[in-house]
C-alpha positions in Angstrom: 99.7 -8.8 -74.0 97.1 -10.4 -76.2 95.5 -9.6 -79.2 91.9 -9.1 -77.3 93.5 -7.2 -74.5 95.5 -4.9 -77.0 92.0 -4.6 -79.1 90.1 -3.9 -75.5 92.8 -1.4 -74.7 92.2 0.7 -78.0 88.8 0.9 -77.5 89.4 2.8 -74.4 91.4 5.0 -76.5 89.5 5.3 -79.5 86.6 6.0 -77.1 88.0 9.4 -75.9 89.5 10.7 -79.5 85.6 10.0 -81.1 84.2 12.3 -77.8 82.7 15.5 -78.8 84.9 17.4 -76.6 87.9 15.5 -78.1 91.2 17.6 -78.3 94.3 16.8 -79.4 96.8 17.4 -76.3 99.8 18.2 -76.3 102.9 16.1 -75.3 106.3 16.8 -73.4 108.5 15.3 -70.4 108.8 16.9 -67.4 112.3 18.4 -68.1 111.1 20.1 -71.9 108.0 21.5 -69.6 109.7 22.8 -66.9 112.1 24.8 -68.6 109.3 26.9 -70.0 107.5 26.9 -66.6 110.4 28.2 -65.3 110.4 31.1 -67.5 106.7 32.0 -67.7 105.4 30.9 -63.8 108.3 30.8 -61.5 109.8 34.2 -62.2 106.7 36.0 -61.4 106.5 34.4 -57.8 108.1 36.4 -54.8 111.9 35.5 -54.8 111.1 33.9 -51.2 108.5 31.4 -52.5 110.8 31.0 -55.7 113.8 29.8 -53.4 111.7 27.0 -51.8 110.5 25.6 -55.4 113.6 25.9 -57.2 114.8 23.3 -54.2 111.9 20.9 -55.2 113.3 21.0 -58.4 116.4 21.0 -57.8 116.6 18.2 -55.1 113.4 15.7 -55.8 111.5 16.4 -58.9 114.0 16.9 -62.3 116.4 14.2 -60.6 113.4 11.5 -60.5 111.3 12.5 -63.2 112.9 14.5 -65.3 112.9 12.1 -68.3 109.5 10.9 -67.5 106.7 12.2 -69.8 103.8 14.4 -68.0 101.7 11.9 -69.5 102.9 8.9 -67.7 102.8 10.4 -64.7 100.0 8.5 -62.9 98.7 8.0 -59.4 100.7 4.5 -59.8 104.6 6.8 -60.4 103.1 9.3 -58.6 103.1 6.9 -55.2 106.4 5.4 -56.0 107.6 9.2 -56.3 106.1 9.8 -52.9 107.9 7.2 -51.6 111.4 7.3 -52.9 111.5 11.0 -51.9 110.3 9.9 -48.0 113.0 7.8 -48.4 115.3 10.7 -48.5 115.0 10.9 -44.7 112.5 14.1 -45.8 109.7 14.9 -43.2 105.4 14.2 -44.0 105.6 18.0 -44.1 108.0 18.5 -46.5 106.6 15.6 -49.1 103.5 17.4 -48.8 105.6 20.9 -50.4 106.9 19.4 -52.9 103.3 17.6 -54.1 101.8 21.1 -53.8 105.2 22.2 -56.2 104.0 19.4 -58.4 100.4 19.9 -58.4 101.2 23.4 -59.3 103.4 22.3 -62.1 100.7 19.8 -63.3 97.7 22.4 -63.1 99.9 24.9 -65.4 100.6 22.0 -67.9 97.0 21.1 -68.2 95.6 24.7 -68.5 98.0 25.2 -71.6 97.0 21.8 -73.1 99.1 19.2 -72.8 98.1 15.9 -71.2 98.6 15.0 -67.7 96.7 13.3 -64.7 96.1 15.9 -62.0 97.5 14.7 -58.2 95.0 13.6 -56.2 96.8 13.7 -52.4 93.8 11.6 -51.2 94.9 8.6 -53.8 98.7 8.3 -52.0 99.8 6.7 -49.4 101.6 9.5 -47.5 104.2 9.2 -44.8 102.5 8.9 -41.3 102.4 11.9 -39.1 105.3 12.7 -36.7 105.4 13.7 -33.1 103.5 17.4 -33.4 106.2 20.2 -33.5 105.1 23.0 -31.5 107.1 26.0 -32.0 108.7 28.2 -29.3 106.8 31.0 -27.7 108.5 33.8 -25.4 106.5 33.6 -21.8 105.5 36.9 -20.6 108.5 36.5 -18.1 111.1 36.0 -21.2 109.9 38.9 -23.4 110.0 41.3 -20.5 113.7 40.5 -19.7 114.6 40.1 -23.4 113.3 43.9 -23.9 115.0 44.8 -21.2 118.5 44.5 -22.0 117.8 44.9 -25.9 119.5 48.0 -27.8 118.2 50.2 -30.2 117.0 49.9 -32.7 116.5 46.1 -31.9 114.6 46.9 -28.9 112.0 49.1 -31.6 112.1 45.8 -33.3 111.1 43.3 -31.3 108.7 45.5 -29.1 106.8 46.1 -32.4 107.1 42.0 -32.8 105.6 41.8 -29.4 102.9 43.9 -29.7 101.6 43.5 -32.9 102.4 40.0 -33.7 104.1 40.7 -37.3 105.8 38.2 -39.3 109.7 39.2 -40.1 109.6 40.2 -43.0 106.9 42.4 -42.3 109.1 44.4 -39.9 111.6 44.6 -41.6 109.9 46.2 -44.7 108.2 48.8 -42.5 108.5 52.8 -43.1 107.5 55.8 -41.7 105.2 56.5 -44.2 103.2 53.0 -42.9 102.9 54.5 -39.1 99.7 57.3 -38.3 101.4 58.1 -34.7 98.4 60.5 -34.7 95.5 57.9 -35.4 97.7 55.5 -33.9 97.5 52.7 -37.1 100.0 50.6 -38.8 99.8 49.8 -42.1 101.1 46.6 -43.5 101.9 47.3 -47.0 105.6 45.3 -47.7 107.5 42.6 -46.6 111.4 42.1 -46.8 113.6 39.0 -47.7 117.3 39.2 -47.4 117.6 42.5 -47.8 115.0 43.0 -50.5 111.8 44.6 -50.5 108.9 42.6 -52.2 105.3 42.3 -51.8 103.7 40.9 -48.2 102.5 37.1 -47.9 98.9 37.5 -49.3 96.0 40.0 -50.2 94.8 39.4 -46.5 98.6 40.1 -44.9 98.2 44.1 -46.5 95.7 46.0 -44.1 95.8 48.2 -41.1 96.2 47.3 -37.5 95.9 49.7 -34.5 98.7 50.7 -32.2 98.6 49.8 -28.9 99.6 52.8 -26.3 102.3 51.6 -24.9 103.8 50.8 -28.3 103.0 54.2 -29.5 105.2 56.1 -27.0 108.1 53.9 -27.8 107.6 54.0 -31.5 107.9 58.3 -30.5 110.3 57.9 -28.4 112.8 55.9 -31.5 111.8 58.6 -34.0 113.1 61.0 -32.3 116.6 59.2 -32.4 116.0 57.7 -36.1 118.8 58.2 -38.5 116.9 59.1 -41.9 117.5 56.5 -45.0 116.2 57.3 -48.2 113.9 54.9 -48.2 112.3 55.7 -44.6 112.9 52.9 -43.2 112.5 52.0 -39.8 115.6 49.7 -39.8 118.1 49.8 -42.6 121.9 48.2 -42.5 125.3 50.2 -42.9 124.3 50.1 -46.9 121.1 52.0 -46.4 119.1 48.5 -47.3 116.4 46.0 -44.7 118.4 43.8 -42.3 118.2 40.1 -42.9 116.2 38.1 -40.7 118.4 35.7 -40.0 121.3 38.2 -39.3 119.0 39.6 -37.0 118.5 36.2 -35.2 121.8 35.6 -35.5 123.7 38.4 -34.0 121.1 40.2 -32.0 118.6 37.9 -30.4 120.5 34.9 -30.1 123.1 36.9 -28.1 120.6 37.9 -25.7 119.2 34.7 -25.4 122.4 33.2 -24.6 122.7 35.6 -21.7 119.1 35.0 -20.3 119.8 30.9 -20.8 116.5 30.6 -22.9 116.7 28.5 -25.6 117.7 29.6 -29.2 115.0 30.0 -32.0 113.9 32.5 -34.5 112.0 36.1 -34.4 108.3 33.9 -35.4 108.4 32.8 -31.7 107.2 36.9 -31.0 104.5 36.4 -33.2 103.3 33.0 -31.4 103.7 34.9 -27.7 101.7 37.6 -29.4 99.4 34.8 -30.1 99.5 33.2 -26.6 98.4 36.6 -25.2 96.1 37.9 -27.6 93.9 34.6 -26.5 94.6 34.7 -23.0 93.3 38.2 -22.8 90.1 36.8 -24.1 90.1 37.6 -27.9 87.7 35.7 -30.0 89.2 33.7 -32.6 87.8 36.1 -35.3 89.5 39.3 -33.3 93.0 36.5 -33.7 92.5 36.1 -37.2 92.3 39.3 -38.0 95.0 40.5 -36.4 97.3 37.6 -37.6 96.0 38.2 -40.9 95.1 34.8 -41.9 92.9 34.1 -44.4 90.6 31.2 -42.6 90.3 31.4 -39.2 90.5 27.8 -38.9 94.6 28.0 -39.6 95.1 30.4 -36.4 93.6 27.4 -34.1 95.5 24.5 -35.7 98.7 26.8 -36.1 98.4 28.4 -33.3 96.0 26.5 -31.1 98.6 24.8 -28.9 100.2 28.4 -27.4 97.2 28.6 -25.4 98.6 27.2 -22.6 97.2 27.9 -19.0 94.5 29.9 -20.6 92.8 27.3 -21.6 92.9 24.9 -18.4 91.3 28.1 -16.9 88.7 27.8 -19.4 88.0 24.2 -18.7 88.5 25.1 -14.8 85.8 27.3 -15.1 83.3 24.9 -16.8 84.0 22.1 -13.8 83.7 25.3 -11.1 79.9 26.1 -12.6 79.0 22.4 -13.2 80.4 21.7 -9.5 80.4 18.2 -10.1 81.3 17.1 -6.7 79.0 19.5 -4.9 75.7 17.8 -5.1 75.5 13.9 -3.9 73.7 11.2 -5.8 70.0 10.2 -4.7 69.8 6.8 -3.3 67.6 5.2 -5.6 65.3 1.9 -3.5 
């Protein structure tokens, strides 16, 4: 570097130290910050959305910048982060997690003063977009026969999957004390993770959703055999605490799917038939939203958009049936 460059350099610097608004920040890598962040941010997030960031950590972020000072960590190492954890074989999807981890990180580190650039995703070079995943979906056919050789109390289960669209954990964390069989409402007020009740997904995931009839008589017709647990649980293990999930996927509805010959996958595949039907009955996308409990409507059409299936050539038959494009001949224009 020359003298005029290193003189044109500190002017930039001295610049921002003589602003009015000038001060002094505070410095640290990412390991020293993250230790403390770990103490006074990440225990206070739901163990389930703990697990997922303490694998960014753990996997892509203290491994490759660990040493690295927060304030060094510019859009310039923040693409060749991007792009030596794509080269992990990682999906677009997953690089995207680990930003928002990062941004989250970054935001923290800001708001209590020390100096770092904020990640701009629209700066980086990302990896391109895969083939689009679209998850499985029961057809009305598959649920039906799925139900009908189910045992209690998974039967209970995955008719209230069905029929109301819940996530898991949802479910799973339900009690009696959440079901008016006389006003025929559901309240979602809990959500359970391996065996562990915590709080739902979001402020818009607690609220109240009606009880169809048919669900209603069966939801009767299990109370009547329910085994109390001192919790009230709907569905409670040997031990008196929630099933897991993915015991539940494991040793009850895989083993039915195996004897229908319908492909493996996980209890979310109720919640996008639930989906598939809501629209095909003709719910507006606000009616959908609601009772998905999303926050925008915009994430039940691009999450869930692609379920719509023959619904939606219907829809598009029906605008060619009115238009009846091949119904009228063109004029002969001289």
């Amino acid at each position: 570097m020359t003298r005029p460059l290193a003189e044109r350099r500190m002017q930039v610097v001295l610049s921002r130290i003589n602003g009015l608004d000038y001060r002094p920040g505070r410095v640290a890598t990412f390991d020293e910050f993250i230790e403390r962040w770990r103490e006074e941010v990440l225990t206070k997030q739901q163990p389930s959305s703990a697990r997922a960031v303490k694998s960014h950590l753990t996997c892509y972020i203290l491994p490759q910048l660990g040493k690295l000072r927060l304030a060094s960590f510019g859009v310039e190492n923040q693409q060749s982060f991007v792009t030596r954890v794509f080269e992990k074989g990682v999906s677009r999807k997953t690089v995207l997690n680990v930003l928002g981890t990062l941004s989250s990180i970054l935001s923290t580190a800001r708001d209590w003063g020390y100096i770092c650039e904020q990640i701009d995703v629209k700066k980086l070079r990302l990896p391109p977009r895969s083939v689009r995943f679209e998850a499985p979906c029961f057809t009305v056919d598959q649920l039906q026969n799925i139900l009908a050789i189910a045992q209690e109390p998974w039967r209970t289960l995955f008719c209230i999957l069905t029929l109301e669209g819940l996530r898991a954990g949802e479910v799973l964390g339900l009690q009696w004390g959440d079901i008016d069989l006389e006003r025929q409402l559901l309240h979602i007020r809990r959500s359970a993770w391996y065996g562990k009740i915590q709080t739902v997904k979001s402020q818009a995931s607690e609220t109240v959703l009606p009880i169809p009839a048919a669900l209603l008589a069966i939801l009767k017709s299990y109370r009547a055999k329910w085994k109390p647990n001192e919790q009230g649980l709907l569905f409670v293990t040997r031990n008196g605490r929630p099933p897991s999930s993915n015991k539940v996927v494991e040793y009850r509805l895989w083993t039915i799917l195996d004897a229908l010959g319908i492909p493996r996958c996980g209890l979310h595949a109720f919640r996008h038939a639930h989906t598939a039907l809501l629209l095909h009955s003709g719910a507006t996308p606000k009616v959908t939203q609601r009772q998905l409990r999303h926050a925008d409507a915009r994430t039940t059409l691009q999450v869930y958009g692609h379920v719509v299936g023959d619904a939606h050539r219907e829809a598009v038959e029906k605008v060619s049936s009115i238009v009846d494009a091949n119904g009228r001949q063109p004029a002969t224009i001289n």
